[in-house]
Each structure stands twice: as C-alpha cells, then as structure tokens.
C-alpha positions in Angstrom: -13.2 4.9 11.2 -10.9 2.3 10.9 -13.3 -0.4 10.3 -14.7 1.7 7.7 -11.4 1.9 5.7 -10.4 -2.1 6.1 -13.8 -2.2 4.7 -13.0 0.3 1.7 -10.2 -2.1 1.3 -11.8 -5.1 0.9 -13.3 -3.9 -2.4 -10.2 -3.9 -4.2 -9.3 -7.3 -3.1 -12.5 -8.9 -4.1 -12.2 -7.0 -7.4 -8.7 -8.8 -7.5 -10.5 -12.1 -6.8 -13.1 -11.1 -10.0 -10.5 -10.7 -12.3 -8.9 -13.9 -11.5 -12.1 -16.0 -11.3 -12.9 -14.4 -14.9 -9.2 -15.6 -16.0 -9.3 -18.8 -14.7 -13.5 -19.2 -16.3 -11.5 -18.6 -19.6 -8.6 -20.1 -19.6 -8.8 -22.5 -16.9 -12.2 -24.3 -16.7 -15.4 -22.8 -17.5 -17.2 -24.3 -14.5 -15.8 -21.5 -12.4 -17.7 -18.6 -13.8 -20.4 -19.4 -11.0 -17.3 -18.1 -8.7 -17.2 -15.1 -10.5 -21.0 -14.4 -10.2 -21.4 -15.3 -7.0 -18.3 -13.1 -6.1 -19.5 -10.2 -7.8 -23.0 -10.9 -5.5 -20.7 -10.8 -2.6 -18.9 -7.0 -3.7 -22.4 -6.0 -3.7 -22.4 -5.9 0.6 -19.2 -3.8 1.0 -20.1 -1.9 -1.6 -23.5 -1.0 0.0 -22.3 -0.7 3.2 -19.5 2.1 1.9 -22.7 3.8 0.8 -24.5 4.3 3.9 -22.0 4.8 6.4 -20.5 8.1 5.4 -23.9 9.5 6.0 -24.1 8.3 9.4 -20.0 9.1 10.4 -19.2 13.0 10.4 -15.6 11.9 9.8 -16.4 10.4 6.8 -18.3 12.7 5.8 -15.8 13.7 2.9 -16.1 10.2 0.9 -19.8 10.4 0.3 -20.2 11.4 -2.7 -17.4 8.8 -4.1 -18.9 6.1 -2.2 -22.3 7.2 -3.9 -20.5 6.8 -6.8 -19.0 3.4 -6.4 -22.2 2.2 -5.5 -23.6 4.0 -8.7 -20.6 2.3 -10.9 -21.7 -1.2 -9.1 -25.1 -1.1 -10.0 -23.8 -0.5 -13.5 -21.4 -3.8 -13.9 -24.2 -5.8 -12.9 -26.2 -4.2 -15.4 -24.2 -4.8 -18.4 -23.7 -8.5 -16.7 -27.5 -8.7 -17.3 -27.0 -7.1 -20.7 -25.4 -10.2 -21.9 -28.2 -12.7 -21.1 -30.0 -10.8 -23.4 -28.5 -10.6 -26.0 -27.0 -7.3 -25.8 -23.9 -8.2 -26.2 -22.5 -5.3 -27.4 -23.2 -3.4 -24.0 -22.1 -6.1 -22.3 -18.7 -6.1 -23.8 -18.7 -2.6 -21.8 -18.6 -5.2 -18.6 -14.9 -5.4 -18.2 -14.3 -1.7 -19.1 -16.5 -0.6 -16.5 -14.7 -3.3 -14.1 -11.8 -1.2 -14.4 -13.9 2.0 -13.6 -14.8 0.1 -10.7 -11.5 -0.8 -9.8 -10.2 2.5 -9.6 -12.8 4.3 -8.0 -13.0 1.6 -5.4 -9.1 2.6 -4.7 -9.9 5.9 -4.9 -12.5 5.1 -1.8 -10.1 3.1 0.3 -7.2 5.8 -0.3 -9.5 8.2 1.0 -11.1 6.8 3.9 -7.1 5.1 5.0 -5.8 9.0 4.9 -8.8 10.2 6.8 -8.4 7.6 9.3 -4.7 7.7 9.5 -4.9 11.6 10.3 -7.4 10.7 13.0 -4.7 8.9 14.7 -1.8 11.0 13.9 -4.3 13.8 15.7 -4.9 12.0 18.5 -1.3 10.8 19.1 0.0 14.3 18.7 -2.8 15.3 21.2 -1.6 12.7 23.8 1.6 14.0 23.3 0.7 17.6 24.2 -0.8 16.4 27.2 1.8 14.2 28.2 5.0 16.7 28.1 
C-alpha cells in the first residue's frame, strides 16, 4: 500500500514539473515545450498504473473510482493537447483548465491512498501493541 501512495504522489509532482516546463516554453525559451510533451507522456504511466491497481488491492479498493477518474481526466488533457494541432483552438484553450482539474483530483488520489495507508500502519502498530503489553 505504500508504494501505491508514493506512487499517487508522484502525479502531483510531475504535474508541478508541467506547469513549470509550460512557464519556462513561454517565457523562457520555446525550445523546451518538447519537455513539456514528453513529461506529459511520462504522467501518462502513473496515471495508468493508479488505474489498475485498486482493482487488484482490496485495501485500495476505496480509490477506484477516483483513480478511474483521474485516468478519465488524463485522457482528456491530452485530448484537448491534440485539439490544438488542429486547429481547434478554442477547445484547446480548455488545456490548462483541465490541468487544474487534473491537478486537484490527482491530490485528491494521493490524499486518499496516504490516509488509507497511514491507518494501515497506525492498525498494525496498535495491534503490536496489544500484543506486546
């Protein structure tokens, strides 16, 4: 379970790295919008992985449907990515609103599966202890 939720967590952070890939494509130098696409390829594995496990883990049994969801909201943002190339540019400027959507539900996700795990272990501590004393 816990390499599930560092795994939740990742998601954020590479979000993280998107937004400051897109900032720095903008302000910075344009050359480093292939970063930002190739991290946005890179999400994609987490984000799949999230996915599938729950429906293999009882214990995480709880997050499926958000990480169904997160999936769903992935599969979206690279959608309206592909919106832009053509020429739909008015969907794609739904790109960075649905980044955010993104965002928080991939919080949402790693909130989730860190409480799950983290009352896993405060059960099996307080378990130990019973046994113990």
């Amino acid at each position: 379970m816990r390499a599930l939720s560092l795994l939740a967590w990742s998601v954020p952070l590479l979000l993280l790295g998107q937004f400051l890939t897109v900032g720095l494509a903008t302000f910075h130098d344009a050359a480093l919008w292939g970063a930002h696409i190739a991290l946005g390829s890179t999400i994609g594995l987490p984000v799949l992985i999230l996915a599938i496990l729950p429906w293999l883990m009882p214990q995480a049994r709880p997050v499926r449907w958000w990480t169904l969801a997160l999936l769903t909201i992935f599969l979206i943002q690279i959608g309206l990515a592909g919106a832009a190339e053509s020429g739909l540019t008015l969907l794609a400027a739904l790109h960075p609103v649905n980044a955010i959507v993104l965002m928080g539900t991939a919080v949402i996700v790693a909130m989730k599966l860190y409480r799950r795990e983290r009352k896993a272990r405060n059960i099996d501590l307080n378990t130990v202890l019973k046994i113990s004393s």
